[in-house]
Short mmCIF file of the C-alpha atoms (twelve columns), coordinates in Angstrom:
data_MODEL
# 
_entry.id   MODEL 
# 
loop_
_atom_site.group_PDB 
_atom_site.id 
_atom_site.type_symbol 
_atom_site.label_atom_id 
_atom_site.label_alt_id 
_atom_site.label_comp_id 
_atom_site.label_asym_id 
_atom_site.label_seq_id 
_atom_site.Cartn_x 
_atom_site.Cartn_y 
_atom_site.Cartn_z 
_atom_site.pdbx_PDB_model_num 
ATOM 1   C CA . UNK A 1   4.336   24.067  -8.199  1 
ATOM 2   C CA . UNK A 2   6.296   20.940  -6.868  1 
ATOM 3   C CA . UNK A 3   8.677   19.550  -9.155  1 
ATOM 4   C CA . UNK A 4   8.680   15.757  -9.865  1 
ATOM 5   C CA . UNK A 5   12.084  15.715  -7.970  1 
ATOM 6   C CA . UNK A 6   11.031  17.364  -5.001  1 
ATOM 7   C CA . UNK A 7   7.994   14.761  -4.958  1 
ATOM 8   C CA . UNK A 8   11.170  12.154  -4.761  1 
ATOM 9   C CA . UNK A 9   11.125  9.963   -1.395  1 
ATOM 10  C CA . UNK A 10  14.004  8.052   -0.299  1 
ATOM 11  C CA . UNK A 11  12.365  4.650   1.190   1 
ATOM 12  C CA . UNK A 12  14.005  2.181   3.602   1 
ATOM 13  C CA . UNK A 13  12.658  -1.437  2.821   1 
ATOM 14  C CA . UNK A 14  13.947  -3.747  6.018   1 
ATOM 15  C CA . UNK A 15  13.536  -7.171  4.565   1 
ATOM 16  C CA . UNK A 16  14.452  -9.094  1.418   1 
ATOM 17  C CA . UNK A 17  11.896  -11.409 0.552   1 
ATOM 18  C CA . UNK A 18  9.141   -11.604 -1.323  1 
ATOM 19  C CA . UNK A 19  7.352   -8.885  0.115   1 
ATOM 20  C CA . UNK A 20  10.249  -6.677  0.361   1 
ATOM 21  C CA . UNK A 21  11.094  -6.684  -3.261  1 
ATOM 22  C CA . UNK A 22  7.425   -6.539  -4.441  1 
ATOM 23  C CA . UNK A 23  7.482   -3.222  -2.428  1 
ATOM 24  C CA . UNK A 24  10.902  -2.293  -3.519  1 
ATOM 25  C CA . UNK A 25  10.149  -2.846  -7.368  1 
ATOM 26  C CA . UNK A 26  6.716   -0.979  -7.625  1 
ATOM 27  C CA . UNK A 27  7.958   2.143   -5.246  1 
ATOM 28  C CA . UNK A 28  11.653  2.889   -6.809  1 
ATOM 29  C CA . UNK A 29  9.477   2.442   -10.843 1 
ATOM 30  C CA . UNK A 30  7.394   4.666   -9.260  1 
ATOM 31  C CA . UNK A 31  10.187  7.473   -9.097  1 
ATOM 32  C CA . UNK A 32  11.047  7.074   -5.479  1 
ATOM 33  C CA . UNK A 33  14.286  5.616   -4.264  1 
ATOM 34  C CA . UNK A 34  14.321  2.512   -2.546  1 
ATOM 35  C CA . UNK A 35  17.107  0.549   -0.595  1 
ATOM 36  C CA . UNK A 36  16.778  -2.880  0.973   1 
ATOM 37  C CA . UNK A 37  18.463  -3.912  3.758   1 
ATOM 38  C CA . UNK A 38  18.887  -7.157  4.114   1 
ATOM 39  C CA . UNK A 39  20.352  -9.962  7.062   1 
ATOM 40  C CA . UNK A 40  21.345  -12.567 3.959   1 
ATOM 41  C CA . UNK A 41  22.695  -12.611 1.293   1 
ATOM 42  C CA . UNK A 42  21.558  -13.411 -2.370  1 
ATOM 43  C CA . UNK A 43  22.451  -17.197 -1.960  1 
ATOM 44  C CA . UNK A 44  20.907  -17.543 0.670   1 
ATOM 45  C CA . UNK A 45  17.586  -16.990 -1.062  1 
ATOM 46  C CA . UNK A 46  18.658  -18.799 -3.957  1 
ATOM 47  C CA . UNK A 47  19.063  -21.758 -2.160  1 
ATOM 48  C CA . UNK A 48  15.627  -22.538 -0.359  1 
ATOM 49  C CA . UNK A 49  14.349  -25.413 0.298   1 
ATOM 50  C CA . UNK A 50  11.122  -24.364 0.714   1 
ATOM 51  C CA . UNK A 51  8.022   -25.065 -1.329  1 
ATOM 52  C CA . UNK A 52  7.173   -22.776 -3.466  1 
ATOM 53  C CA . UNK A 53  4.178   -20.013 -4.264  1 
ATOM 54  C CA . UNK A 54  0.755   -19.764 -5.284  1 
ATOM 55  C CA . UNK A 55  0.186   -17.126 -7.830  1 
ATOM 56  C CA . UNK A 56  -3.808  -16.413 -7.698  1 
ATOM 57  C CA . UNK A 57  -5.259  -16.003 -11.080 1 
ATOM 58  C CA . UNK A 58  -6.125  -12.499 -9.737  1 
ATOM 59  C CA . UNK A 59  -2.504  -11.907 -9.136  1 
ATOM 60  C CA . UNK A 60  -0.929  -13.530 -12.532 1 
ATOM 61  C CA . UNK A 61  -3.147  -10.064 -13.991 1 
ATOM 62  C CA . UNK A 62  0.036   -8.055  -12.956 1 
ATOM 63  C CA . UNK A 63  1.992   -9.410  -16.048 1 
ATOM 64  C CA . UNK A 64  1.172   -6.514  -17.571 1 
ATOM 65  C CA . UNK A 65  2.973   -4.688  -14.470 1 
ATOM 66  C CA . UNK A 66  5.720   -7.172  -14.538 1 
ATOM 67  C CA . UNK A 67  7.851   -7.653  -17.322 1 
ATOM 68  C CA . UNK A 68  8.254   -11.230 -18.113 1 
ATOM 69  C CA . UNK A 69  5.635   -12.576 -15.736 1 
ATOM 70  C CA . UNK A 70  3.822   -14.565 -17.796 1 
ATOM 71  C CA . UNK A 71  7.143   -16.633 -19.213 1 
ATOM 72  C CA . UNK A 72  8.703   -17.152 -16.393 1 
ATOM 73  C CA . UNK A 73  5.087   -18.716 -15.248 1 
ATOM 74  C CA . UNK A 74  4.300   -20.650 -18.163 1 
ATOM 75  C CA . UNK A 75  7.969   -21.908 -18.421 1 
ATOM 76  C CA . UNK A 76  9.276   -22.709 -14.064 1 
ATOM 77  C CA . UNK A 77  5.390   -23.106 -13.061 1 
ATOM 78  C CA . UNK A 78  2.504   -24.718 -13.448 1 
ATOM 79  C CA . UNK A 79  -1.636  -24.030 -13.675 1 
ATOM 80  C CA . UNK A 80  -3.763  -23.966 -10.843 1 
ATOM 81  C CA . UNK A 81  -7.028  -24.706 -11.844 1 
ATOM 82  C CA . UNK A 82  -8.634  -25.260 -8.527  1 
ATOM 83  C CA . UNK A 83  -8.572  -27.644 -5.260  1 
ATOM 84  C CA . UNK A 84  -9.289  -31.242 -5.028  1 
ATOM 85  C CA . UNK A 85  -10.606 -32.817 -1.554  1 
ATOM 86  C CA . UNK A 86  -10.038 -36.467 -0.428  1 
ATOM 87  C CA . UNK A 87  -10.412 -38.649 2.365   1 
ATOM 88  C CA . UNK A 88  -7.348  -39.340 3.808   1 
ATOM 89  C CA . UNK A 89  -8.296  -43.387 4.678   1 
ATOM 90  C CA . UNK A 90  -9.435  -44.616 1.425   1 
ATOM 91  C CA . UNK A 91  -8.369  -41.348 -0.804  1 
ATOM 92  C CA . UNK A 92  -11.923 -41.141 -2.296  1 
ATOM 93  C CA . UNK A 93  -13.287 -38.263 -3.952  1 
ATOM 94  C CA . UNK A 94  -14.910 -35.842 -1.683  1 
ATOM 95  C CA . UNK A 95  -15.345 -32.589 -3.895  1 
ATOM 96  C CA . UNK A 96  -13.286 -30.317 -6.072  1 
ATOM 97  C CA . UNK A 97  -13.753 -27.048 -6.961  1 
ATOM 98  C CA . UNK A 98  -12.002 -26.749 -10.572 1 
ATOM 99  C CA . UNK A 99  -12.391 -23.161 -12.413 1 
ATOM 100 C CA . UNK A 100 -13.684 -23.234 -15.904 1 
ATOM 101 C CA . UNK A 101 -12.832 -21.449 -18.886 1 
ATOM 102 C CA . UNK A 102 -15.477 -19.052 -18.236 1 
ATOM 103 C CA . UNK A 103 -14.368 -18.392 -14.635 1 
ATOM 104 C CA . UNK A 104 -10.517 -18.154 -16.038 1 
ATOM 105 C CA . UNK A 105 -11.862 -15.856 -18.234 1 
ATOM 106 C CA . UNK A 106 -14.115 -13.411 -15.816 1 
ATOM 107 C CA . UNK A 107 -10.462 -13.463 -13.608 1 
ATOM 108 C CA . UNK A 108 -8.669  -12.510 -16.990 1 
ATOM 109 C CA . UNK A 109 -6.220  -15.161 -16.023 1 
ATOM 110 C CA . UNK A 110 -4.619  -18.538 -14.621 1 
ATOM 111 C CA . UNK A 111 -3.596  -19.088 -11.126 1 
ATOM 112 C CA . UNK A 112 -0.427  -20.585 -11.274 1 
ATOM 113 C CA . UNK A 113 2.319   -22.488 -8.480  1 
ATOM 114 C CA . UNK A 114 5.977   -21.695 -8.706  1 
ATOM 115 C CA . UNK A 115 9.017   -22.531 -6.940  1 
ATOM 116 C CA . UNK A 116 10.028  -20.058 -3.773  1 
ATOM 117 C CA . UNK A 117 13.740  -19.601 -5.673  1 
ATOM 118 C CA . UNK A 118 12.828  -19.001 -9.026  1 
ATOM 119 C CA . UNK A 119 10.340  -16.180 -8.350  1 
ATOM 120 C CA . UNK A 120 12.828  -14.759 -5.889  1 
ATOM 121 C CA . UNK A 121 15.769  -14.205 -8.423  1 
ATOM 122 C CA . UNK A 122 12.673  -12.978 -10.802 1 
ATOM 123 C CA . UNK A 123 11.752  -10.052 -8.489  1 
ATOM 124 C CA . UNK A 124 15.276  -9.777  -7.686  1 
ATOM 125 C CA . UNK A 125 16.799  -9.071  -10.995 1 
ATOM 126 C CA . UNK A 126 13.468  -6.914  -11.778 1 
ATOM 127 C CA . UNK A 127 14.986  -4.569  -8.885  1 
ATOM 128 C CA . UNK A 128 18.418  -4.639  -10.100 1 
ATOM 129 C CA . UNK A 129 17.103  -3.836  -13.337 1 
ATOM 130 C CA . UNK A 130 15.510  -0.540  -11.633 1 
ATOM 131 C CA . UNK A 131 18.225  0.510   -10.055 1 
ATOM 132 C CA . UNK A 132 17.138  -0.819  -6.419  1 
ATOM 133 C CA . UNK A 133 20.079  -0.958  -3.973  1 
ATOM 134 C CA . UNK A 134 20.764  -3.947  -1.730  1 
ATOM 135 C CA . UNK A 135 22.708  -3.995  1.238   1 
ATOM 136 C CA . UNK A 136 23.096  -7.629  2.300   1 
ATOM 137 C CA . UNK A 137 24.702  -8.739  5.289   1 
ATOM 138 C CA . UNK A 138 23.303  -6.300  7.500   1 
ATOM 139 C CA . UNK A 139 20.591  -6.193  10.031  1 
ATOM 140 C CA . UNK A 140 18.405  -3.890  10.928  1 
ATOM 141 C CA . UNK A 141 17.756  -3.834  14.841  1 
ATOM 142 C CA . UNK A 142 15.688  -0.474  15.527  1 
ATOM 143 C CA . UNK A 143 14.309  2.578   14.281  1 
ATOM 144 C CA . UNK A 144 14.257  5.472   15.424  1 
ATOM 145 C CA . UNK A 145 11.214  8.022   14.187  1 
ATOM 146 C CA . UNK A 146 10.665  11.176  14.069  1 
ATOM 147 C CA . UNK A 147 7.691   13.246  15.812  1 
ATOM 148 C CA . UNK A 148 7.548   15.371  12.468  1 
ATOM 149 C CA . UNK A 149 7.479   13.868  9.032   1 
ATOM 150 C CA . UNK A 150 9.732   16.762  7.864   1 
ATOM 151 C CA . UNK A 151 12.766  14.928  9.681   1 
ATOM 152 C CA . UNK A 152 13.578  11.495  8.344   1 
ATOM 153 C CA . UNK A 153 13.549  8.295   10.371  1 
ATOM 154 C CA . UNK A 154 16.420  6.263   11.499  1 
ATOM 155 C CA . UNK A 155 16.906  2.495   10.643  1 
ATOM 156 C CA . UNK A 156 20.007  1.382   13.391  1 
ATOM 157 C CA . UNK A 157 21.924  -1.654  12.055  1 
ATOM 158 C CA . UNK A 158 23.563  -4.215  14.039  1 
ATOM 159 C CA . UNK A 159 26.909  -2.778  13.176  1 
ATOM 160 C CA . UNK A 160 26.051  0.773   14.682  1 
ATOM 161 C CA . UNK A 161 25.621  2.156   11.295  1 
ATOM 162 C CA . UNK A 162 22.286  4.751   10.888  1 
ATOM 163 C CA . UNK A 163 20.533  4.785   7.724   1 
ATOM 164 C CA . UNK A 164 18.112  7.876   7.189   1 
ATOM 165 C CA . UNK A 165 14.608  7.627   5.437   1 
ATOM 166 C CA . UNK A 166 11.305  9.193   5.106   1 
ATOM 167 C CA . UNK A 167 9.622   5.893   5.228   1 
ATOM 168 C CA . UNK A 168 10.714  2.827   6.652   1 
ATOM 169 C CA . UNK A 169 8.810   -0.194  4.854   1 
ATOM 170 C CA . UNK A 170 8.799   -3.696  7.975   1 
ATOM 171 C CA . UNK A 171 9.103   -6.689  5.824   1 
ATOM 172 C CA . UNK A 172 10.797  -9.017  7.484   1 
ATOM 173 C CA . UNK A 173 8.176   -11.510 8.495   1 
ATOM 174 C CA . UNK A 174 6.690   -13.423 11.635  1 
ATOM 175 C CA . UNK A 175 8.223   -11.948 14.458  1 
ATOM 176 C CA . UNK A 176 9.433   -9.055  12.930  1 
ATOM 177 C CA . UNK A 177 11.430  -6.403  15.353  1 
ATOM 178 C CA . UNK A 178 9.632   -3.071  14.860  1 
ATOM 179 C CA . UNK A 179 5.709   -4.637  15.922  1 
ATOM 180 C CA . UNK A 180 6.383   -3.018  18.938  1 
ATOM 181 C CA . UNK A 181 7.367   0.604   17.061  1 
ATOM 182 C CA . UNK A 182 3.860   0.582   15.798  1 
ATOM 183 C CA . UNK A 183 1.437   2.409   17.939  1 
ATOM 184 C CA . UNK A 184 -1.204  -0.235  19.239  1 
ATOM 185 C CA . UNK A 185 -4.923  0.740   19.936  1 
ATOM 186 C CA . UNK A 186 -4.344  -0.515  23.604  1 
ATOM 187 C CA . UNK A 187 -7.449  -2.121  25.294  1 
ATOM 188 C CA . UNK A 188 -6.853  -4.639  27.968  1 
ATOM 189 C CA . UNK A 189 -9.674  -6.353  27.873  1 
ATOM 190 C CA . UNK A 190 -9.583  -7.649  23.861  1 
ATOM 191 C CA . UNK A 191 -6.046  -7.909  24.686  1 
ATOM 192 C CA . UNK A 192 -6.755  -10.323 27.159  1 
ATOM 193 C CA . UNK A 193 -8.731  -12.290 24.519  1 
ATOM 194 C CA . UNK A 194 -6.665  -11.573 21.823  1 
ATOM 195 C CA . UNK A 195 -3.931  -13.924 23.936  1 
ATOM 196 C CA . UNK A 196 -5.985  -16.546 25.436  1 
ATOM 197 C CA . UNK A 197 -7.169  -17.269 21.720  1 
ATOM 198 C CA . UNK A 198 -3.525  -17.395 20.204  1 
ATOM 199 C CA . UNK A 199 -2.557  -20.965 19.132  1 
ATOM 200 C CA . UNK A 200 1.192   -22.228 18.113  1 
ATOM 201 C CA . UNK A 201 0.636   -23.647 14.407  1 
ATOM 202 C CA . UNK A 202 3.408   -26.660 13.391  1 
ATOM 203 C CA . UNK A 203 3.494   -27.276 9.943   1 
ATOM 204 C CA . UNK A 204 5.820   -29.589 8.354   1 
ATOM 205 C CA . UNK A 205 6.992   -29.638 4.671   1 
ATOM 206 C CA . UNK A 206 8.328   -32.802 2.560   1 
ATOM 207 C CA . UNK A 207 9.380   -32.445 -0.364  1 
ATOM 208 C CA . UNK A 208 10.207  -34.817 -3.499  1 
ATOM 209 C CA . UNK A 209 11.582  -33.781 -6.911  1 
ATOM 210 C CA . UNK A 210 12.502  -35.303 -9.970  1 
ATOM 211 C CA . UNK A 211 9.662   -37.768 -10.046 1 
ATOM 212 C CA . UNK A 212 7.275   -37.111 -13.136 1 
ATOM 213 C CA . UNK A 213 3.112   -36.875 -13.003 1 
ATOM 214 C CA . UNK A 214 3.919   -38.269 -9.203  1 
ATOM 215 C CA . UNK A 215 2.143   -41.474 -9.891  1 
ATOM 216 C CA . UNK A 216 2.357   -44.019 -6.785  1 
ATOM 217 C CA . UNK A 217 1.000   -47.153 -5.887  1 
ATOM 218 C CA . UNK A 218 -0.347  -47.020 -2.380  1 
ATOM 219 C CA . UNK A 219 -0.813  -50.176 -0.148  1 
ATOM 220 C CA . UNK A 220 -4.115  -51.169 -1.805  1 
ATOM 221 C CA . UNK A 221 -2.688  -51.427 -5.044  1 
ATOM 222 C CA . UNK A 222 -4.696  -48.736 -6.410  1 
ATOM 223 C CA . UNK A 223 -3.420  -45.433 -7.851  1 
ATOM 224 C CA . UNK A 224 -2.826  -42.194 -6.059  1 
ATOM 225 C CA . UNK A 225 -2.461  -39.009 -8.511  1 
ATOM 226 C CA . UNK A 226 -1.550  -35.735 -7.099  1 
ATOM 227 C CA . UNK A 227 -3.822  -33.494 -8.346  1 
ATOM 228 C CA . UNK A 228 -2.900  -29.369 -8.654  1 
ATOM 229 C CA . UNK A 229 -3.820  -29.108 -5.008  1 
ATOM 230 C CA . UNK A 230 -4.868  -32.130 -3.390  1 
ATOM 231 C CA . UNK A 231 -6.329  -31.983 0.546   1 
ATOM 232 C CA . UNK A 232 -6.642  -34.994 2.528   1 
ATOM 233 C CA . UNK A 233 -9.212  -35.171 5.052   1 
ATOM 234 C CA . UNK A 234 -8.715  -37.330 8.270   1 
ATOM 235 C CA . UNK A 235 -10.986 -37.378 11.258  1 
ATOM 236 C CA . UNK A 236 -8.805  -38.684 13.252  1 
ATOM 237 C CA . UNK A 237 -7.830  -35.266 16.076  1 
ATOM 238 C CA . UNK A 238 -4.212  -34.779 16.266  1 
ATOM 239 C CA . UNK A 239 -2.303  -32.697 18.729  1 
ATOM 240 C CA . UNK A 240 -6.347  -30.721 19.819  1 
ATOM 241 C CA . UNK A 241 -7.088  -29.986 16.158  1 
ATOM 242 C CA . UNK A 242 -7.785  -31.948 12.825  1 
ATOM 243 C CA . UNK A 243 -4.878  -32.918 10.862  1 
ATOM 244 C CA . UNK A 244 -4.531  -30.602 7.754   1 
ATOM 245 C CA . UNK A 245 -2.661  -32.066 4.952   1 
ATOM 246 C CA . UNK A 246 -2.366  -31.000 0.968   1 
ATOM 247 C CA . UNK A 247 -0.358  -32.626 -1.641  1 
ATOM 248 C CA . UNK A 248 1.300   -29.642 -4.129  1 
ATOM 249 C CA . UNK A 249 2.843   -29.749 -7.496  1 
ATOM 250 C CA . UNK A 250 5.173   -26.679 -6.936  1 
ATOM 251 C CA . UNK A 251 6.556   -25.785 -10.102 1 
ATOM 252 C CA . UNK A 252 7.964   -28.050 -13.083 1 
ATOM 253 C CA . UNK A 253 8.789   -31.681 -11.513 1 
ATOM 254 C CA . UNK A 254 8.542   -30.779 -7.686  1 
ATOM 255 C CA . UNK A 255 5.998   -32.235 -5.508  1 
ATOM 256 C CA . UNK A 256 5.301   -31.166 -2.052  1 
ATOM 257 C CA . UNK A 257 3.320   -32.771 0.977   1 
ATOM 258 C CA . UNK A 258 2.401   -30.042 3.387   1 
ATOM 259 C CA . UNK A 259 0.873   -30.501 7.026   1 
ATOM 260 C CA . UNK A 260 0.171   -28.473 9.648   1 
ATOM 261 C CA . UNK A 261 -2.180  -28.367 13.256  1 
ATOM 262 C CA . UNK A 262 -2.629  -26.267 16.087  1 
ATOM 263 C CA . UNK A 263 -1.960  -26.554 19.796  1 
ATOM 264 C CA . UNK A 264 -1.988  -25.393 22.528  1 
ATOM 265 C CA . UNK A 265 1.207   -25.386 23.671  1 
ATOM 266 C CA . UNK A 266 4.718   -26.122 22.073  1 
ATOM 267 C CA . UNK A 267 8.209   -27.055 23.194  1 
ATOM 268 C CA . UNK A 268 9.478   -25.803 19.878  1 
ATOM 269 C CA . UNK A 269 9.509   -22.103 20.702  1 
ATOM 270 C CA . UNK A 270 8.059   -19.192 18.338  1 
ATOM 271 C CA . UNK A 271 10.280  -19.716 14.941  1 
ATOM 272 C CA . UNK A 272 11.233  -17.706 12.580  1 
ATOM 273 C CA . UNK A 273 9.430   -18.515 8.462   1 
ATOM 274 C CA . UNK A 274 12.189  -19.907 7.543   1 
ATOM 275 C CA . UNK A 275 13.605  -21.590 10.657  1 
ATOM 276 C CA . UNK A 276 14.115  -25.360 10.288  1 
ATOM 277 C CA . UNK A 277 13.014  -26.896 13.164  1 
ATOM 278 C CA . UNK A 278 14.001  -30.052 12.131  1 
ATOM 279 C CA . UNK A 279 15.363  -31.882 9.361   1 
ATOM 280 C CA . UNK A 280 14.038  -35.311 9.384   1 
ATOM 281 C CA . UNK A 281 13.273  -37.965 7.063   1 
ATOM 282 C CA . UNK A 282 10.202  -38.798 9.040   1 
ATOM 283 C CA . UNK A 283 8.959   -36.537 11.980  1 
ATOM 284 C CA . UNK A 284 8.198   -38.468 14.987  1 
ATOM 285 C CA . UNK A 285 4.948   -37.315 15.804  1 
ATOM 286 C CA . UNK A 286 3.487   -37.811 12.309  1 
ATOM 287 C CA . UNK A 287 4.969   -41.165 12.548  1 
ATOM 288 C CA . UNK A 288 3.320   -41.999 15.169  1 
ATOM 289 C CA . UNK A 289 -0.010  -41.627 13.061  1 
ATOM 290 C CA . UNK A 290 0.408   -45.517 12.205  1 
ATOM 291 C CA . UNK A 291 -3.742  -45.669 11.072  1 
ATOM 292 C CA . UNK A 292 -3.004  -43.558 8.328   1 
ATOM 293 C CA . UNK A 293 -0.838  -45.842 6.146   1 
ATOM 294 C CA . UNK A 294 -1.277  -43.842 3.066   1 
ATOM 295 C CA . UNK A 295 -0.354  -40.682 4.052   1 
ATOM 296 C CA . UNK A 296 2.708   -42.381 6.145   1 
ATOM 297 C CA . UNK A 297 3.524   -43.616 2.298   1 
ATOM 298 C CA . UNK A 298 3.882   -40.232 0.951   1 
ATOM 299 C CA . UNK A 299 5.324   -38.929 4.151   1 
ATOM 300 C CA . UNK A 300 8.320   -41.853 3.511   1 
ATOM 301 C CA . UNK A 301 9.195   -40.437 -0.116  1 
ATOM 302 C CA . UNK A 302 9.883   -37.213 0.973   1 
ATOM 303 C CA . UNK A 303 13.658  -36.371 0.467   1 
ATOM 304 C CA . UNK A 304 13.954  -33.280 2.504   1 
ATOM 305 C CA . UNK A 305 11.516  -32.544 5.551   1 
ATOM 306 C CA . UNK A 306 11.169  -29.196 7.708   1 
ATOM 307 C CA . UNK A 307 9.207   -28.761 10.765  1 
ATOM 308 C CA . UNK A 308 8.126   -24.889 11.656  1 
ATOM 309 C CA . UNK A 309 5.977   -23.941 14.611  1 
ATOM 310 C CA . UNK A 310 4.784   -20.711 15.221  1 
ATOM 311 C CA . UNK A 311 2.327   -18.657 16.904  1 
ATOM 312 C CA . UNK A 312 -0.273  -16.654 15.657  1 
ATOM 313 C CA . UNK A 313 -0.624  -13.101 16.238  1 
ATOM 314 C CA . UNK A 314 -2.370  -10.259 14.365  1 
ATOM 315 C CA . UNK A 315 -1.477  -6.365  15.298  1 
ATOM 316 C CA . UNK A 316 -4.605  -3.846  15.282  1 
ATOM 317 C CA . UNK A 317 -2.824  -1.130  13.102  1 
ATOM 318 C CA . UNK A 318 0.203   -1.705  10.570  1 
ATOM 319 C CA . UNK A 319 1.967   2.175   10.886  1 
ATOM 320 C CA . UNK A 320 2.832   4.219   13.578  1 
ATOM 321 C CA . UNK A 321 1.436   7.588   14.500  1 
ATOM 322 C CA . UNK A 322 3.599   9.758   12.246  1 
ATOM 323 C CA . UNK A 323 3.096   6.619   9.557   1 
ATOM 324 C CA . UNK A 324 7.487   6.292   9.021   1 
ATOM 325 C CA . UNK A 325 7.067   2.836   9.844   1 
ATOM 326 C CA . UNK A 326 4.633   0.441   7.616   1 
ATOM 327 C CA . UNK A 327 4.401   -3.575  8.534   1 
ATOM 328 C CA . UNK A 328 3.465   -5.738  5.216   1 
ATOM 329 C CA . UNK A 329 3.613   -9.284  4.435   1 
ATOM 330 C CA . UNK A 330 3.789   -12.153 7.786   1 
ATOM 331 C CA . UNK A 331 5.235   -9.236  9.545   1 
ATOM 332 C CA . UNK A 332 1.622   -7.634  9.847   1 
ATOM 333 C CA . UNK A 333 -0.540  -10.945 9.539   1 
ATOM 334 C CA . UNK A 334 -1.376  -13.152 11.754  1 
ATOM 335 C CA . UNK A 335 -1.295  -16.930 11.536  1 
ATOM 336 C CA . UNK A 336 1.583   -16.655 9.377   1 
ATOM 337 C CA . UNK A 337 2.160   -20.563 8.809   1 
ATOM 338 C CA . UNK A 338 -1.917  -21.226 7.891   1 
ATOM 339 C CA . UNK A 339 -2.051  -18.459 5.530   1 
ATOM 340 C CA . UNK A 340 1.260   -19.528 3.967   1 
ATOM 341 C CA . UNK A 341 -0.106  -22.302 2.722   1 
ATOM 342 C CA . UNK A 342 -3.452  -21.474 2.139   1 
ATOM 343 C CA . UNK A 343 -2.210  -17.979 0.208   1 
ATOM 344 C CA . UNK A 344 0.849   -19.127 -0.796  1 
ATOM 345 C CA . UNK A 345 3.721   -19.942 1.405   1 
ATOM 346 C CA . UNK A 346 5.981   -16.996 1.974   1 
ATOM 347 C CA . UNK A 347 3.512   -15.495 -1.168  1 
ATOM 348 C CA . UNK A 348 3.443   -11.053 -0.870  1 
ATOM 349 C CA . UNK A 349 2.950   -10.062 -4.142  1 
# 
């Protein structure tokens, strides 16, 4: 009989983000052990000016998983009780979809939003706490596998080092380094399709803090409340595709204004998640959307303001053929940008 020690895998997690420590946490409690190597460092992470997550009600279950879920929640977030849709010209009331108690209750509980930093350095310390290691400042730049699983694989660093392990976890996001390591399921022909369909998504996030409820007089006088999650529709076309934009409460007294569109072609180049492709005030191409004086409103408040651009791209398999190399989180999904902020930005729980 195998003994729970022999059972014991030594796991290489390349990436130290949200998905990374998720992975890290759950395998190294589940009696494995678990290092992450990471390009950063811990201030890095600390300091992001990102917007923050959403925390789907069916996710917010795994307090029971996670100690001290549900307080850091209820204290550095806030409830997400559904979507709100507006017309972006006159901001009138298209439709919501709000969950009620009985929904909240079928779920078992409330989706919430939270800040990208604070749930960070709440998965972080949860690791530390389990005796995760970290090796920051490092980066991982190949790995070498084995063609049995009875010989470990090889994660190379940029400083020459070798690290061994029997699994080698790929978190490290939109263009991660080790798609290509995974063995593809070639066929030319969807290939071809697969490319011609690929668009490069732009999304730019403004964000505004310290202002409370968010309550602002637009140009007609009236009153403009962001709601949980607010969409604006415009039908004016944008850059070949509709203008997408939502208005966040992310966290306790941080508002967000996210927007995002696809082209065709960029000049921006394929960008890391967290790359900031601009800090501006005001970018010039959403400036230039002078009909849309509300939205150009909200767009002026912002205090910091990041454009990303990106382009989509899904692999057909997420391990390789002796399965030592796993892809999770943006570094196996496609359309990283869209589903950031329509899962959660940067969310891999």
């Amino acid at each position: 009989m195998i003994s729970p020690s022999e059972c014991k895998l030594d796991i290489i997690v390349i990436g130290g983000s949200i998905a990374g420590l998720s992975a890290a946490y759950f395998i190294q409690r589940a009696g494995h052990n678990v290092t992450v190597i990471e390009r950063c460092d811990e201030e890095y992470f600390r300091a992001q000016p990102f917007s923050g997550l959403r925390i789907p009600a069916t996710a917010s279950r795994l307090w029971d998983e996670l100690p001290g879920l549900l307080d850091l929640l209820e204290n550095r977030g806030v409830q997400h009780p559904g979507s709100v849709l507006r017309q972006g010209e006159d901001f009138q009331l298209v439709g919501q979809m709000v969950y009620g108690d009985h929904i909240i209750s079928d779920l078992g509980a409330n989706g919430y939003r939270i800040e990208y930093s604070k749930f960070w350095e709440y998965l972080y310390q949860l690791c530390l706490g389990n005796q995760v290691k970290f090796m920051f400042h490092l980066e991982a730049i190949d790995v070498i596998t084995a063609e049995s699983l009875h010989q470990p694989a090889k994660v190379i660093t940029s400083s020459g080092r070798h690290i061994a392990g029997d699994l080698v976890i790929a978190a490290d996001g939109h263009n991660s380094k080790f798609c290509d390591l995974i063995e593809m399921e070639s066929n030319d022909e969807d290939e071809g399709v697969l490319e011609e369909s690929r668009k490069w998504n732009t999304y730019v996030s403004s964000s505004v803090r310290g202002i409370q409820r968010k309550l602002v007089d637009d140009l007609d006088g009236q009153r403009i409340l962001v709601e949980w999650w607010t969409r604006l529709y415009f039908s004016s076309v944008f850059a070949h595709s509709i203008l997408k934009i939502w208005m966040l409460q992310e966290g306790k007294n941080n508002y967000v204004l996210n927007t995002y569109y696809s082209t065709l072609e960029t000049t921006g180049g394929d960008m890391e998640w967290d790359s900031k492709g601009s800090s501006l005030s005001r970018p010039p191409e959403l400036v230039s959307l002078q009909h849309e004086p509300r939205f150009q409103k909200l767009l002026s408040m912002s205090e910091i303001c990041y454009r990303n651009c990106q382009k989509s791209s899904t692999p057909p398999c997420f391990n390789n053929s002796t399965n030592q190399i796993v892809l999770i989180g943006d570094a196996a999904r496609g359309s990283a940008l869209v589903n950031a902020i329509l899962q959660a930005q940067t969310n891999r729980i």
